[in-house]
C-alpha atoms as one frame of an Amber mdcrd trajectory, in Angstrom:
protein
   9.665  12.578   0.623  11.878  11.543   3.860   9.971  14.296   5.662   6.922
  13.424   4.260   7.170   9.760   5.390   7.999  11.009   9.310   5.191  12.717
   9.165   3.108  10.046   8.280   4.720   8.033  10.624   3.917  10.306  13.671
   0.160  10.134  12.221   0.763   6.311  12.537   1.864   6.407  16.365  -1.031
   8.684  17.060  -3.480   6.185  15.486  -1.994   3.669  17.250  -2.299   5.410
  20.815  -5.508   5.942  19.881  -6.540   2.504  18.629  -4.751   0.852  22.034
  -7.095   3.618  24.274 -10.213   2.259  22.556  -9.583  -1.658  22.439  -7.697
  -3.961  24.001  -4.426  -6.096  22.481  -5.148  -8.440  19.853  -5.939 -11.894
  21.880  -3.986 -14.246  19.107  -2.877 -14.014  15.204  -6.163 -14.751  13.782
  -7.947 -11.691  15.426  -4.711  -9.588  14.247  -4.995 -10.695  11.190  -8.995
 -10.126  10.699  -8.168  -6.687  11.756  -5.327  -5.610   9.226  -7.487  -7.421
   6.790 -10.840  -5.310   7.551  -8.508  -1.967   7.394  -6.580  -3.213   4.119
 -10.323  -3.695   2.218 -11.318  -0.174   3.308  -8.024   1.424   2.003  -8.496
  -0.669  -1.170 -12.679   0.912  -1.045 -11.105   4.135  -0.630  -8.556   3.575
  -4.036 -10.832   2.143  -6.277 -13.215   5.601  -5.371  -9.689   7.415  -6.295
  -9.340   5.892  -9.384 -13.283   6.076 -10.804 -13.111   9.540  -9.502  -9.913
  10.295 -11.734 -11.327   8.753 -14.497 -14.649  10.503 -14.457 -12.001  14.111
 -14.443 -10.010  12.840 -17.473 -13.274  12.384 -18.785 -14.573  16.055 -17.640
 -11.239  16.975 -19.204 -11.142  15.623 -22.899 -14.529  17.000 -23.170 -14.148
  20.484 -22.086 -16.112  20.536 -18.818 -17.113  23.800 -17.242 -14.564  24.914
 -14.732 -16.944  25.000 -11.387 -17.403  21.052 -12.642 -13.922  20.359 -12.577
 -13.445  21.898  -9.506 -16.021  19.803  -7.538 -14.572  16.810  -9.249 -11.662
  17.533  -7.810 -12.732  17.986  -4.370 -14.406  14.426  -4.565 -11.125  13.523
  -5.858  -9.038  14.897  -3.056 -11.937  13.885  -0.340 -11.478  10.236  -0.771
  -7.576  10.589  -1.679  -7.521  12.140   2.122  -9.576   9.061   3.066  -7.651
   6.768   1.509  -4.461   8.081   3.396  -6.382   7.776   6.499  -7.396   4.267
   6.095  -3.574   3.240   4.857  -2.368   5.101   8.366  -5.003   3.083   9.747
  -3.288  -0.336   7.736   0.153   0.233   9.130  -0.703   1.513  12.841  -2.831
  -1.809  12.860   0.744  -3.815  11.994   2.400  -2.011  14.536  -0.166  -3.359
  16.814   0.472  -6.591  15.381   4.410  -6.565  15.524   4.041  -5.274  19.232
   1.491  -8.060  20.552   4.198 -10.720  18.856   7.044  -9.095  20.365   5.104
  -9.073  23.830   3.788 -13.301  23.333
């Protein structure tokens, strides 16, 4: 897991480098704040299409559903798990941003 999570936190800095390339420094709290918020609905988009997605499997599952059907379930499954991730990386670049315009003020 310790790997795992420096992994994830290079993908962070990267997303962050990117972000700062794209727009400018927050310009007060507020703004900083709107952002993280915006990114923390679309993770939370993102898990509640995990979680339908998982349920609609068990479901596929308890009832004996073909394999090819399980398979593409679990693609969809994995698609938005993989977008979820992104969106959470998005979530905690976004508070680096934030910690890093407050350290600057």
């Amino acid at each position: 897991m310790d790997e795992l999570l420096e992994n994830i936190d290079e993908l962070v800095i990267e997303e962050l480098e990117r972000a700062n390339a794209v727009f400018p420094q927050f310009h007060g709290n507020h703004e900083a704040w709107a952002v993280l918020k915006e990114e923390v609905e679309e993770a939370d988009i993102e898990n509640t299409k995990v979680n339908k997605l998982l349920d609609m499997l068990w479901n596929s599952v308890r009832f004996n559903y073909k394999k090819d059907q399980l398979i593409s379930q679990c693609k969809s499954l994995k698609k938005h798990a993989l977008y979820n991730s992104a969106e959470n990386i998005q979530v905690a670049a976004m508070c680096d941003k934030f910690i890093n315009y407050l350290e600057v003020k």
